[in-house]
Structure formats: structure tokens, C-alpha cells
C-alpha positions in Angstrom: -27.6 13.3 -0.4 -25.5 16.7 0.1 -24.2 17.5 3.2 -21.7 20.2 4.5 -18.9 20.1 6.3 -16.4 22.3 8.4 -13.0 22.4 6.9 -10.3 24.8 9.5 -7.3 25.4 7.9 -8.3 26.5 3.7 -6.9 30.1 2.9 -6.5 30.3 -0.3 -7.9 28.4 -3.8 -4.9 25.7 -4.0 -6.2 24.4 -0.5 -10.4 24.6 -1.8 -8.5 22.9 -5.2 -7.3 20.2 -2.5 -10.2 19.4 -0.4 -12.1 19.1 -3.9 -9.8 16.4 -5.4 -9.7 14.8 -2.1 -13.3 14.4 -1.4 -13.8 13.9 -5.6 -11.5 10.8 -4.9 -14.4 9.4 -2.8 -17.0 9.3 -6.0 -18.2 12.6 -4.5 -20.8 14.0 -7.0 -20.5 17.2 -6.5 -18.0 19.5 -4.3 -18.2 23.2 -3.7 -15.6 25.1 -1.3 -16.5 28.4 0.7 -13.1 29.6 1.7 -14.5 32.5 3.5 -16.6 30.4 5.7 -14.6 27.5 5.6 -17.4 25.2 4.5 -17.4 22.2 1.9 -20.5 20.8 0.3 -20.5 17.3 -0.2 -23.4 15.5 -2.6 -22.9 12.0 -3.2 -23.4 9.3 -0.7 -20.2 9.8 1.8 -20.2 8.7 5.5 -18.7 11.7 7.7 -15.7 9.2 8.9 -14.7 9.0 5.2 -14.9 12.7 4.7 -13.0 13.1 7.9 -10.3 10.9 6.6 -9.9 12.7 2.6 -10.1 16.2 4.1 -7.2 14.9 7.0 -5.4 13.1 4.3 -5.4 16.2 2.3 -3.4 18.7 4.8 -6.7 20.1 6.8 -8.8 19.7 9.8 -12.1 18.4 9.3 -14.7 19.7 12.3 -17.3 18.2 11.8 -20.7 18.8 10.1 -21.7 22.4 9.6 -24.9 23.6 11.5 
């Protein structure tokens, strides 16, 4: 399953390298990080809370599932 995610607070590539080892923590498959649409993609099979909780954990504000 992929899913993607909005991350508020990633502006520059040590914070995407952060959100990635967070969410890669979780057994996530595969993670990509769009800074300049502050997006993550998330394949593996992750609830939202959990993803919430690494990308909190990790110094940034999750907001929920991108549309």
C-alpha cells in the first residue's frame, strides 16, 4: 500500500533525511520526500496514527493525508 502524507515544517535535505529514517523505523518499504511540496510517500503497510507519531517524534508536524 503507498500512501502520502503532509509533513509542515521540512526545509531542507537533513529534515527529508529525518522524516525518512523516522518513518524507515516503522518497516516502511519505501520513503520518498518532496520538500518543495512538503509531501512524504509512504509504501508499506503503516496506519496514519503511526506515521503521525514517527514524523512528530522526528521534530515535524504531520497534517494529515495529502489530497
Amino acid at each position: 500500500m503507498t500512501k502520502t502524507y503532509r509533513v509542515e515544517g521540512m526545509t531542507c535535505g537533513g529534515c527529508a533525511n529525518a522524516v525518512k529514517r523516522a518513518l524507515t523505523r516503522l518497516d516502511a518499504r519505501a520513503v520518498e520526500v518532496d520538500l518543495a511540496g512538503g509531501r512524504v510517500t509512504v509504501e508499506g503497510a503503516l496506519d496514519d496514527e503511526a506515521v503521525a507519531r514517527a514524523v512528530a517524534a522526528a521534530g515535524f508536524t504531520y497534517a494529515g493525508p495529502a489530497t
